[in-house]
FILO-884964 format. One record per residue (C-alpha): residue number from 1; residue in three letters; x, y, z. Coordinates in steps of 0.001 Angstrom, whole numbers, always signed. Example, Ala and Ser with C-alpha at 12.3 -4.5 7.8 and 13.67 -1.06 7.14 Angstrom:
k_r_east_north_up
1_ala_+12300_-4500_+7800;
2_ser_+13670_-1060_+7140;
***
This chain:
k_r_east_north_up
1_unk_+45717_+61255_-42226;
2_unk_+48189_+61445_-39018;
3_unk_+45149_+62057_-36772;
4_unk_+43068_+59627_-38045;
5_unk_+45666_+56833_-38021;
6_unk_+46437_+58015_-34129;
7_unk_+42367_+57727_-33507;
8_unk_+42240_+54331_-34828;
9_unk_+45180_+52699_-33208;
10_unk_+43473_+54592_-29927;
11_unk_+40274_+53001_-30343;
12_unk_+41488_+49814_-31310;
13_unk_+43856_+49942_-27856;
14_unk_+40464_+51098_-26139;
15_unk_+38761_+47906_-27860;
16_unk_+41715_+45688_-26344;
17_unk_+41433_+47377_-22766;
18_unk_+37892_+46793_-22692;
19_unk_+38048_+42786_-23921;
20_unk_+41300_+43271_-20820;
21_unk_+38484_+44190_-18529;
22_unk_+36161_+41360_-19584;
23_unk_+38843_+38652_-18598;
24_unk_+39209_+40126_-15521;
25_unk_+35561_+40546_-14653;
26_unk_+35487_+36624_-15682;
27_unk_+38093_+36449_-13377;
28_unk_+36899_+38596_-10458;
29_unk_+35036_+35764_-9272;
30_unk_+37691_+33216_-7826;
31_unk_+34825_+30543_-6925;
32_unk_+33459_+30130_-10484;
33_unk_+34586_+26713_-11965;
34_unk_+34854_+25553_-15591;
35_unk_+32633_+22622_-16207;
36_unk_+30785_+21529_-18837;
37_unk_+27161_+21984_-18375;
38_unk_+24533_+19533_-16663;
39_unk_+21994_+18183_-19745;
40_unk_+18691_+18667_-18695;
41_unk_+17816_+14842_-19110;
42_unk_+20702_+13787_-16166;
43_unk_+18692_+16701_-13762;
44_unk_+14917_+16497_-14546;
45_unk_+13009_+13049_-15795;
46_unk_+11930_+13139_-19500;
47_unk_+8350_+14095_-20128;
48_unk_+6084_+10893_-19930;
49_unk_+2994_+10932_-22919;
50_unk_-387_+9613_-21757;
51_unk_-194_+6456_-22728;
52_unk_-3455_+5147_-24231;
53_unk_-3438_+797_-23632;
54_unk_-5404_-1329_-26430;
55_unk_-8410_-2243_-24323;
56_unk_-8907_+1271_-22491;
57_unk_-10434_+1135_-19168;
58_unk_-13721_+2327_-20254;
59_unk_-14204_+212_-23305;
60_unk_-13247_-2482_-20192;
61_unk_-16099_-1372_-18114;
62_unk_-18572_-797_-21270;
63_unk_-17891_-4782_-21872;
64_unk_-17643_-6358_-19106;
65_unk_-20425_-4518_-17108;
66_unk_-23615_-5808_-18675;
67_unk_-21747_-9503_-18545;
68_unk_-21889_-8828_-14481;
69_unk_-25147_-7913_-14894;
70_unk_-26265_-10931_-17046;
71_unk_-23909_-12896_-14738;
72_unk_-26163_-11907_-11385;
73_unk_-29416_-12762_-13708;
74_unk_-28270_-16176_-14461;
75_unk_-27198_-16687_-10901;
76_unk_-30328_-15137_-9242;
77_unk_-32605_-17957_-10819;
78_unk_-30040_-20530_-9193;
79_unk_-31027_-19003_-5797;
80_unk_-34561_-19405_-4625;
81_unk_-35758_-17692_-1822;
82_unk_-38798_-20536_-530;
83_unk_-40434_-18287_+2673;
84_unk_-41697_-15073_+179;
85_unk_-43983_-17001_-2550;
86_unk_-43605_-21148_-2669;
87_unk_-45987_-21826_-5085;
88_unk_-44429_-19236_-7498;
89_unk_-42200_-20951_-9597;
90_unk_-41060_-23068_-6792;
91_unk_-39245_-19995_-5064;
92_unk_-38594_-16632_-6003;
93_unk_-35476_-16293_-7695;
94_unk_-33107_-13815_-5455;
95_unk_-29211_-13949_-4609;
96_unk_-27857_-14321_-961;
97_unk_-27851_-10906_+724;
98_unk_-24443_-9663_+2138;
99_unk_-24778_-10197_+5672;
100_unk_-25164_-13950_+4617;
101_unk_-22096_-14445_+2495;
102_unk_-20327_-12613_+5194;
103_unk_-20717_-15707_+7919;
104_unk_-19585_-18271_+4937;
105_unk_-17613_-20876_+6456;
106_unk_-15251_-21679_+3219;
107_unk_-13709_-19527_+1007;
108_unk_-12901_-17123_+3351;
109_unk_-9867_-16068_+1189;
110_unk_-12049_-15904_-1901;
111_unk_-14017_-13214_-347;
112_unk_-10624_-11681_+1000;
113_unk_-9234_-11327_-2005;
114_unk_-13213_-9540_-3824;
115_unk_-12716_-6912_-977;
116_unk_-9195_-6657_-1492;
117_unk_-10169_-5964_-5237;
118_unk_-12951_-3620_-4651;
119_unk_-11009_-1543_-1781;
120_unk_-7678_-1200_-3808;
121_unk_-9808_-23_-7044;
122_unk_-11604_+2749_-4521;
123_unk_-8246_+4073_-3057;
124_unk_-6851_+3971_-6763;
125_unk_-9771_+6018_-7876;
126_unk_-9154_+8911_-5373;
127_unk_-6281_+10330_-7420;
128_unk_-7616_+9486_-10570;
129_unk_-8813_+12370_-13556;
130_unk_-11634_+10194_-14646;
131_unk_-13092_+8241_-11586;
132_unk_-15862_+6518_-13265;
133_unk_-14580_+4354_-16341;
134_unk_-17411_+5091_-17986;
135_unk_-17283_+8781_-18643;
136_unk_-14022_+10146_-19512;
137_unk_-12721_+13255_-19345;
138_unk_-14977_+14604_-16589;
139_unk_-14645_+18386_-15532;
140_unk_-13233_+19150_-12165;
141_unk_-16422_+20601_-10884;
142_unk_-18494_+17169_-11719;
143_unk_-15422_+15058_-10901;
144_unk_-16486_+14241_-7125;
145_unk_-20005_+13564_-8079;
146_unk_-18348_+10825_-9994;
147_unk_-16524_+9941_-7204;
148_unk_-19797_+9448_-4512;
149_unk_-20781_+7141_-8200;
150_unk_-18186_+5462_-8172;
151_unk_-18568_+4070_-5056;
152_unk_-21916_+2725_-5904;
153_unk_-20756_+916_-9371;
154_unk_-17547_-788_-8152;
155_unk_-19481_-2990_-5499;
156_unk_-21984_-4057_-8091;
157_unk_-19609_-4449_-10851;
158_unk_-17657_-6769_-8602;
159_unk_-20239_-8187_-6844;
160_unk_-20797_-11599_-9308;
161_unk_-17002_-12737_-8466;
162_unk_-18304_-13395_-4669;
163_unk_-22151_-14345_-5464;
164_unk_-20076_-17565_-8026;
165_unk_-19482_-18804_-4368;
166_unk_-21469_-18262_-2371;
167_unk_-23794_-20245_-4994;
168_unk_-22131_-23088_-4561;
169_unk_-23236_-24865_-8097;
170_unk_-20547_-25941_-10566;
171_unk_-22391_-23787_-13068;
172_unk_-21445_-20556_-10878;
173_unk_-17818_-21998_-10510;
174_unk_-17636_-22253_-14529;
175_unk_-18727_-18826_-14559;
176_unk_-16645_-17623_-11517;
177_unk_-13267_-18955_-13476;
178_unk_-14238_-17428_-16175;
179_unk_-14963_-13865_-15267;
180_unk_-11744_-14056_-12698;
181_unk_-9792_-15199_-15351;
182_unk_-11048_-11480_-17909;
183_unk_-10537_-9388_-15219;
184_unk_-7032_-10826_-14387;
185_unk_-6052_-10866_-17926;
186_unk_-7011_-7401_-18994;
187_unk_-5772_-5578_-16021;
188_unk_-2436_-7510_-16683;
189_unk_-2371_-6898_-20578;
190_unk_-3309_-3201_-19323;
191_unk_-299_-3036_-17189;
192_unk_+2054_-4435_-19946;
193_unk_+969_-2023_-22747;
194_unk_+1551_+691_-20548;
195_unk_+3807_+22_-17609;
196_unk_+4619_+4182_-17396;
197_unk_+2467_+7096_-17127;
198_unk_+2420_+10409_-15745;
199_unk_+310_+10100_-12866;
200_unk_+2687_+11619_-9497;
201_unk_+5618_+8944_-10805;
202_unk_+6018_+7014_-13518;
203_unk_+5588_+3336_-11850;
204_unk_+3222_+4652_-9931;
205_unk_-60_+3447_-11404;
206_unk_+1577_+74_-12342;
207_unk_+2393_-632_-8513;
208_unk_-1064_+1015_-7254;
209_unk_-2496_-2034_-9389;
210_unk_-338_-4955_-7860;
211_unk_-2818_-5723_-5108;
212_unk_-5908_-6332_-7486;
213_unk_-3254_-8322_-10258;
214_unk_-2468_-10132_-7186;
215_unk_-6188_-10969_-5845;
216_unk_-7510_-11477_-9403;
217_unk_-4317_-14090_-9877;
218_unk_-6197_-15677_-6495;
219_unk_-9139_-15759_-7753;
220_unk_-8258_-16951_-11103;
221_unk_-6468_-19911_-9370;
222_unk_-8932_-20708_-6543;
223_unk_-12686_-20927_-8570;
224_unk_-10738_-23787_-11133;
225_unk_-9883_-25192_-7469;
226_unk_-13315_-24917_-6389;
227_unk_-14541_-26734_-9892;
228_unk_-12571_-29324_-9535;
229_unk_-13855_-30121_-5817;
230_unk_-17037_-29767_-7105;
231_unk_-16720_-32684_-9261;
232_unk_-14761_-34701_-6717;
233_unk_-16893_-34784_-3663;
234_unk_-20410_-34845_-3278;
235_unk_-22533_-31879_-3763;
236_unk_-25263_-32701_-1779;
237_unk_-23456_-32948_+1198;
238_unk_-22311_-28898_+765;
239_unk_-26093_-27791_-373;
240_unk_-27562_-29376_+3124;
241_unk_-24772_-28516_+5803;
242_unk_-25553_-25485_+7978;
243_unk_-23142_-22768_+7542;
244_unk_-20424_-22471_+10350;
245_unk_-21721_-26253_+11346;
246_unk_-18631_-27973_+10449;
247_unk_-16446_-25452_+12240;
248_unk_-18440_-25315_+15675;
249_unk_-17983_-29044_+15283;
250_unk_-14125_-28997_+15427;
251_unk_-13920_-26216_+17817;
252_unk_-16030_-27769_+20166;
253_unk_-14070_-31627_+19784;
254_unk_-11028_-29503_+19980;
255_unk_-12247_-27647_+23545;
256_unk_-13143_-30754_+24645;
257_unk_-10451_-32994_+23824;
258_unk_-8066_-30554_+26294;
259_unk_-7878_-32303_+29433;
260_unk_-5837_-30652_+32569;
261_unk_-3369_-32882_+33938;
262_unk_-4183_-33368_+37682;
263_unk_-182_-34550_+38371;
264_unk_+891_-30743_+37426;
265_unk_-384_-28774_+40295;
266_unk_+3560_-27478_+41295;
267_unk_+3910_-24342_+39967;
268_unk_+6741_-23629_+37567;
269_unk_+8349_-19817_+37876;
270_unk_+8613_-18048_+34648;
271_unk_+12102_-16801_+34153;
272_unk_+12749_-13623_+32171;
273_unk_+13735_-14973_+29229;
274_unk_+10223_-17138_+28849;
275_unk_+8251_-13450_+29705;
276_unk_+9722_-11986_+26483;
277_unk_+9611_-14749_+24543;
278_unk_+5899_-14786_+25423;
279_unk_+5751_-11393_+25417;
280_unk_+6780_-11647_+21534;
281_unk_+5006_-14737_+20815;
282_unk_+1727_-12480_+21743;
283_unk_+2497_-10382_+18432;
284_unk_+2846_-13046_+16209;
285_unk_-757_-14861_+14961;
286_unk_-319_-18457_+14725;
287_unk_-2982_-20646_+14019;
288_unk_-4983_-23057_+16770;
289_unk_-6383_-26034_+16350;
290_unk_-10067_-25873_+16459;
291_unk_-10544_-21570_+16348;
292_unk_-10340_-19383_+13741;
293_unk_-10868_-15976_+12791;
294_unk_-14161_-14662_+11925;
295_unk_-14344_-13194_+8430;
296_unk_-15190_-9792_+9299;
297_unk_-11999_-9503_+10742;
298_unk_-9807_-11147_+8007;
299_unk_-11352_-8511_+5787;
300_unk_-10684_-5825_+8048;
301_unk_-7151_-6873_+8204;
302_unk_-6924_-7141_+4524;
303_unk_-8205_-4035_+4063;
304_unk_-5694_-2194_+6596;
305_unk_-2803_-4043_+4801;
306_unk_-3632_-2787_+1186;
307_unk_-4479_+825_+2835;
308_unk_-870_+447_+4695;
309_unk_+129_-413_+1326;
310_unk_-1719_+2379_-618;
311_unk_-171_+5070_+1702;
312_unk_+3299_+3926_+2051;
313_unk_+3490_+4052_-2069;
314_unk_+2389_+7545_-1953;
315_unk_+4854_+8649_+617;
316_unk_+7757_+6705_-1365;
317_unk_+6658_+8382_-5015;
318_unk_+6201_+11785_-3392;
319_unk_+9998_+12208_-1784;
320_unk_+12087_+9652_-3344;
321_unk_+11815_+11206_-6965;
322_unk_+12541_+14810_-6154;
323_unk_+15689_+14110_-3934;
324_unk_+17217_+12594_-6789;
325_unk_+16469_+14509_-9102;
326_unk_+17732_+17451_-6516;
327_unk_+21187_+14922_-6277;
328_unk_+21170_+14553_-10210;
329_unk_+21226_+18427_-10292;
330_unk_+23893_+19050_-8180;
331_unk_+26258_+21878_-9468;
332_unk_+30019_+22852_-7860;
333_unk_+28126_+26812_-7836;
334_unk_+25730_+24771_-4778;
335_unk_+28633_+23231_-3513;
336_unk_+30788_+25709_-2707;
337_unk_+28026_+28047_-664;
338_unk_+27251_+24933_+1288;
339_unk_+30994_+24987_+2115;
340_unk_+31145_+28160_+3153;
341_unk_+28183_+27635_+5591;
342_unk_+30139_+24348_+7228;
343_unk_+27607_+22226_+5813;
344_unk_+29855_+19958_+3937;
345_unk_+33477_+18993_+5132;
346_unk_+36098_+20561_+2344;
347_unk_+39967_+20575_+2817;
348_unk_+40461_+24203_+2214;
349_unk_+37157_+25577_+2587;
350_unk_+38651_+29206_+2370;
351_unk_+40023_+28837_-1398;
352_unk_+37791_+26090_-3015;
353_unk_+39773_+24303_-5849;
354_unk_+38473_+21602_-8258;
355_unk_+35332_+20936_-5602;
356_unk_+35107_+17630_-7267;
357_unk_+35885_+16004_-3860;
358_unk_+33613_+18080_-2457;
359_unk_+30292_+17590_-4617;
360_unk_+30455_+13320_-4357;
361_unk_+30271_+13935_-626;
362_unk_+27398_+16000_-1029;
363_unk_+25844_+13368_-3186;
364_unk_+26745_+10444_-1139;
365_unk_+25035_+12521_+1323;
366_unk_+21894_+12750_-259;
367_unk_+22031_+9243_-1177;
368_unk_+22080_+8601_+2761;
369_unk_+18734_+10503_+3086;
370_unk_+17619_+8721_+468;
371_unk_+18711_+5170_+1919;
372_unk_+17267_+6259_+5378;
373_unk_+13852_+7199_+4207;
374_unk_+13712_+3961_+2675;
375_unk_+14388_+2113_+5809;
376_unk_+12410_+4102_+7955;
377_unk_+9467_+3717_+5522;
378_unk_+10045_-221_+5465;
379_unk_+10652_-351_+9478;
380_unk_+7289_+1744_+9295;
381_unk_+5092_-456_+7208;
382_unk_+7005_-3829_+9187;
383_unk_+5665_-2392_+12611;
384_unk_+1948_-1668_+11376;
385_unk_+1699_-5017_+10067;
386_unk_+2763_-6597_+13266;
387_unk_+288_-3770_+15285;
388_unk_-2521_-5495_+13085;
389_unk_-1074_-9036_+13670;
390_unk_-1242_-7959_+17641;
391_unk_-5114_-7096_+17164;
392_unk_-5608_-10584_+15286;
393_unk_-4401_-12066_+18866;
394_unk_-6541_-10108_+20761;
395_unk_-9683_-10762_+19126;
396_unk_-9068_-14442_+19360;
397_unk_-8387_-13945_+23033;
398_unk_-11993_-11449_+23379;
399_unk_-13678_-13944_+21239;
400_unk_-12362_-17162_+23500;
401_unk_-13832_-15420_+26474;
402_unk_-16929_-14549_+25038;
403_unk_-17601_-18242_+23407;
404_unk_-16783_-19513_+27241;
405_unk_-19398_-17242_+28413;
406_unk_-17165_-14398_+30211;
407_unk_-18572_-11427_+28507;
408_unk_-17747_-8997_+31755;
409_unk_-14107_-9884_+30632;
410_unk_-14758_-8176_+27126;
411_unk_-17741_-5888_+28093;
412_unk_-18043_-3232_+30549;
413_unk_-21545_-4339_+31346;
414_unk_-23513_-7969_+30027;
415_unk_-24953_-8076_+26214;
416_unk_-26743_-10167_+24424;
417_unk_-24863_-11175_+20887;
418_unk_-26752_-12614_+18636;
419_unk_-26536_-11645_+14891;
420_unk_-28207_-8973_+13579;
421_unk_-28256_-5819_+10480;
422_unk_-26757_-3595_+13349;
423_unk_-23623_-6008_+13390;
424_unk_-22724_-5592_+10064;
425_unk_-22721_-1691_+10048;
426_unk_-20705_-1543_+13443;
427_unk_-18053_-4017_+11628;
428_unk_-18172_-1366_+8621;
429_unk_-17175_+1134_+11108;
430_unk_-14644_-685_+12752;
431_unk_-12758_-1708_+9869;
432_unk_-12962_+2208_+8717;
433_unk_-11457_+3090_+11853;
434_unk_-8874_+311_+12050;
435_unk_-7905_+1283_+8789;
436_unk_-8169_+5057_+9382;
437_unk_-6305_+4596_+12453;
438_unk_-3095_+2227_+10670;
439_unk_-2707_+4881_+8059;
440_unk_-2365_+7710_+10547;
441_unk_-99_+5812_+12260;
442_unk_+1974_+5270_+9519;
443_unk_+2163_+8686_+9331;
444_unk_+3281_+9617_+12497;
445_unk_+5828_+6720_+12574;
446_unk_+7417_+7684_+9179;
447_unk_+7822_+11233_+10394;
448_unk_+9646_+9929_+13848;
449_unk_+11698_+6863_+12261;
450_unk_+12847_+9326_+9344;
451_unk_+14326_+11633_+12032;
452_unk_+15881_+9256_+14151;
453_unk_+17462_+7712_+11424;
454_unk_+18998_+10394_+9530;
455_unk_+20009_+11665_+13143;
456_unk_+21624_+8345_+13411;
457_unk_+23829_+8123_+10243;
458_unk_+25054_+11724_+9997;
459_unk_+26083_+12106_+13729;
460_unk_+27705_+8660_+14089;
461_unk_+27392_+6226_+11271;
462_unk_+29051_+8740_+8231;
463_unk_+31537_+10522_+11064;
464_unk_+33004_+7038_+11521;
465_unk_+33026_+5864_+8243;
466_unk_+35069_+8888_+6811;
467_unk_+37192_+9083_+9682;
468_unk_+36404_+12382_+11105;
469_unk_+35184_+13537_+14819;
470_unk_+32016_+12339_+15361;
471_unk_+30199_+15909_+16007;
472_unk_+27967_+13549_+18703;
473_unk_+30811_+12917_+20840;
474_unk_+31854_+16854_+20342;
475_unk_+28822_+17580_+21768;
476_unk_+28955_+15330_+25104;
477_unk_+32703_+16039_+25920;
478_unk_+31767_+20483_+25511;
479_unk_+28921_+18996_+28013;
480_unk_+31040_+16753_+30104;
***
C-alpha cells in the first residue's frame, strides 16, 4: 500500500512537471502576444448571393427585342427610298443607312449618348458569365461564340433609339420617348433591386452600368425635348433643309464676318507668361463661333471617355479591395517580423511589448498606399481626358486648314476628300485605336504615378509628419 501511495504521489508530481513544462513552452516564445482573435467578418468580406432582380435581364431582352423590331417596321414605312421603285407604293419603304445618320447636323448628343449605350453594354459584356441575355447559363467552351453574337444583337437591339431621329416625324419622337424612357427605367429598377453582386467587387456591376443609366437619362430627357419642338416650329422647314446646310451657312457668315484690321501691322512680342498661358489654353476645347466638331469625332471621344472609364473601374476594384482587406487582417504576429526587418519604426524593436503602437502605424501605412493609388488613379484618368481634349483642338486646327484649302498642311501629299463607304471604316479604325491607345496609356501612367507617389509620401511626406529623419535626406547627406 506504501509503494503504491509513493507511485501515485510520483506520477501525480510527474503530471505537475509536465503541465510546468507546458507554461514554459507557452512561455518560450517572448514575442507571442495575448489578444483576442480577429473575426473572420472584420478580415475577409461576407459572401455575396447571386442576386436574381424582378425583371431579369433576359426576360428584358425577350420583351423588349421584338418591340425594336416592330419599332424599325413601323419606322421603315415612314422612310421611303424614291430612286429604287417610284411607282411602287410611292417609294420603297427602307430606314436611313448609317453612314447617313452619321453626317446629321442636330442631335449630335442624341447619337452620342446611343453609342455611348451600345459601347458601355459591349465592354460590360466582356466579363460577363452569360454574354447574350438571351441564353443563360452558357458553357465556357460556347461562351465566346456568344460573345462574336453579341456583338451583332446589341447594335440592332439599339439601333431604333437613333433611327426615332434621324426620322424626324413626331410619330418617331412619341416612340423614341417611349422606348428611352423602358430602357432607362428597367436598367434603373435593375440596379435598385440589386445594387450588390459578386462579380470582381460588390459595386462593381452597379458602377459598370452608370454610363448607360446616365445616356438613357439623356435620352429619356432629350426625345420629350425633341416632341415638343416638333410641335412648336414648323416641320416642313426640317423635312426640306439639306443636312449640314444650316451649319456651312454660319460657318461661312462667321469666316467672313472676320475682317483684319489694317491699323495693327506693329507687332506685339509675346512675353512668357502669354506662351504658357497659350500653351495651356491649346489643351482646353472651347467652343468657336461658326465651327464645330464633326460627329465622328464626338463619338470617338465619347467612346475613349467611357473606355477610360471602363478601365480605371477595373484597376480601382482589382487593388483597392484586397489591400484592405490585407489592413483589416493585420495581426501583432505580422507586426513584429516586419519590425525585426526595419520595416516599421518601433521604440524597442529588440524586446517588442504591447505592439499596439506599432500595428496602427502599419495600418496608417497601408492606408497611405491606399490614399496614393487613389490619387494617382484620379491624376491618371484627369490627364487622359485632357490628352483627348488636346486631340479635339487639333482636329479643329487639321480640319480649319483643310476647309481653307491647305491640305499639304495636314497631308503628306494632295487628296481628294469627298465622302465615301471607305470613310466610315477608316473612322471605325481610328476611334479603335484612339481608344486602344487611351487605355494603354492609362496603363502605363497608373503604373508610373503610383510609384512616384508612394515614393513621395513615405520618403518625405510621412518622415515629416511623424517627426523622424527623413530617410531622403539620409540618403543625399551619406552622398554629399
Amino acid at each position: 500500500m506504501a509503494v503504491n501511495g509513493s507511485g501515485g504521489m510520483h506520477d501525480a508530481l510527474l503530471e505537475t512537471g509536465f503541465a510546468g513544462t507546458d507554461d514554459l513552452l507557452s512561455d518560450w516564445y517572448i514575442y507571442e502576444t495575448v489578444e483576442p482573435a480577429v473575426s473572420q467578418d472584420d478580415m475577409f468580406p461576407s459572401v455575396i448571393p447571386d442576386c436574381d432582380p424582378t425583371i431579369s435581364p433576359r426576360l428584358y431582352h425577350i420583351c423588349m427585342a421584338p418591340i425594336s423590331l416592330a419599332v424599325l417596321m413601323g419606322l421603315s414605312l415612314l422612310v421611303k427610298r424614291r430612286r429604287l421603285h417610284p411607282s411602287c407604293w410611292n417609294g420603297v419603304p427602307g430606314l436611313l443607312s448609317p453612314a447617313n445618320f452619321l453626317e446629321e447636323e442636330g442631335n449630335r448628343g442624341l447619337v452620342a449618348a446611343v453609342f455611348g449605350i451600345l459601347f458601355s453594354s459591349l465592354c460590360v459584356l466582356v466579363l460577363d458569365k452569360d454574354p447574350l441575355p438571351l441564353i443563360s447559363h452558357s458553357s465556357q467552351g460556347t461562351r465566346e461564340y456568344w460573345k462574336i453574337l453579341a456583338l451583332l444583337y446589341y447594335p440592332a437591339f439599339y439601333y431604333p433609339l437613333i433611327a426615332c431621329a434621324t426620322v424626324r416625324h413626331r410619330l418617331s419622337y412619341l416612340v423614341g420617348c417611349l422606348l428611352s424612357w423602358c430602357h432607362c427605367v428597367v436598367h434603373i429598377w435593375q440596379k435598385v433591386d440589386c445594387p450588390q453582386s459578386p462579380k470582381i467587387y460588390r459595386y462593381y456591376s452597379t458602377l459598370s452600368y452608370v454610363p448607360i443609366i446616365l445616356c438613357l437619362v439623356l435620352l429619356s430627357l432629350w426625345y420629350p425635348a425633341l416632341l415638343i419642338r416638333s410641335f412648336t416650329e414648323q416641320e416642313e422647314t426640317l423635312d426640306k433643309e439639306v443636312t449640314g446646310r444650316g451649319y456651312y451657312k454660319k460657318y461661312l457668315k462667321a469666316i467672313l464676318s472676320k475682317r483684319r484690321q489694317k491699323g495693327s501691322s506693329t507687332k506685339i512680342e509675346e512675353t512668357l507668361l502669354s506662351r504658357v498661358q497659350s500653351y495651356l489654353y491649346s489643351y482646353i476645347y472651347t467652343p468657336e463661333e461658326g465651327f464645330r466638331i464633326p460627329l465622328k469625332l464626338v463619338l470617338s471621344i465619347t467612346m475613349a471617355m467611357i473606355a477610360v472609364y471602363q478601365v480605371a473601374l477595373l484597376l480601382l476594384v482589382a487593388v483597392i479591395p484586397t489591400i484592405q482587406i490585407v489592413r483589416a487582417g493585420m495581426t501583432k504576429d505580422i507586426v513584429v517580423l516586419l519590425v525585426q526587418f526595419g520595416l516599421v519604426p518601433s521604440d524597442s524593436p529588440a524586446v517588442p511589448g504591447d505592439m499596439e503602437k506599432e500595428l496602427n502605424t502599419v495600418k496608417y501605412y497601408l492606408w497611405s498606399l491606399e490614399v496614393c493609388y487613389i490619387c494617382s488613379l484620379v491624376l491618371c484618368c484627369l490627364l487622359t481626358c485632357a490628352m483627348l481634349l488636346r486631340t479635339l483642338v487639333m482636329h479643329r486646327n487639321n480640319l480649319k486648314a483643310l476647309y481653307q484649302g491647305a491640305v499639304l498642311d495636314v497631308f503628306y501629299k494632295a487628296h481628294i476628300l469627298r465622302p465615301s463607304r471607305q470613310a466610315v471604316v477608316c473612322w471605325m479604325s481610328f476611334a479603335a485605336f484612339q481608344t486602344a491607345f487611351a487605355c494603354l496609356g492609362l496603363l502605363i501612367q497608373q503604373v508610373i504615378f503610383f510609384i512616384c507617389t508612394v515614393g513621395f509620401t513615405f520618403l518625405l511626406v510621412i518622415p515629416l509628419q511623424s517627426g523622424m529623419n527623413t530617410p531622403l535626406f539620409k540618403i543625399l547627406q551619406n552622398m554629399w
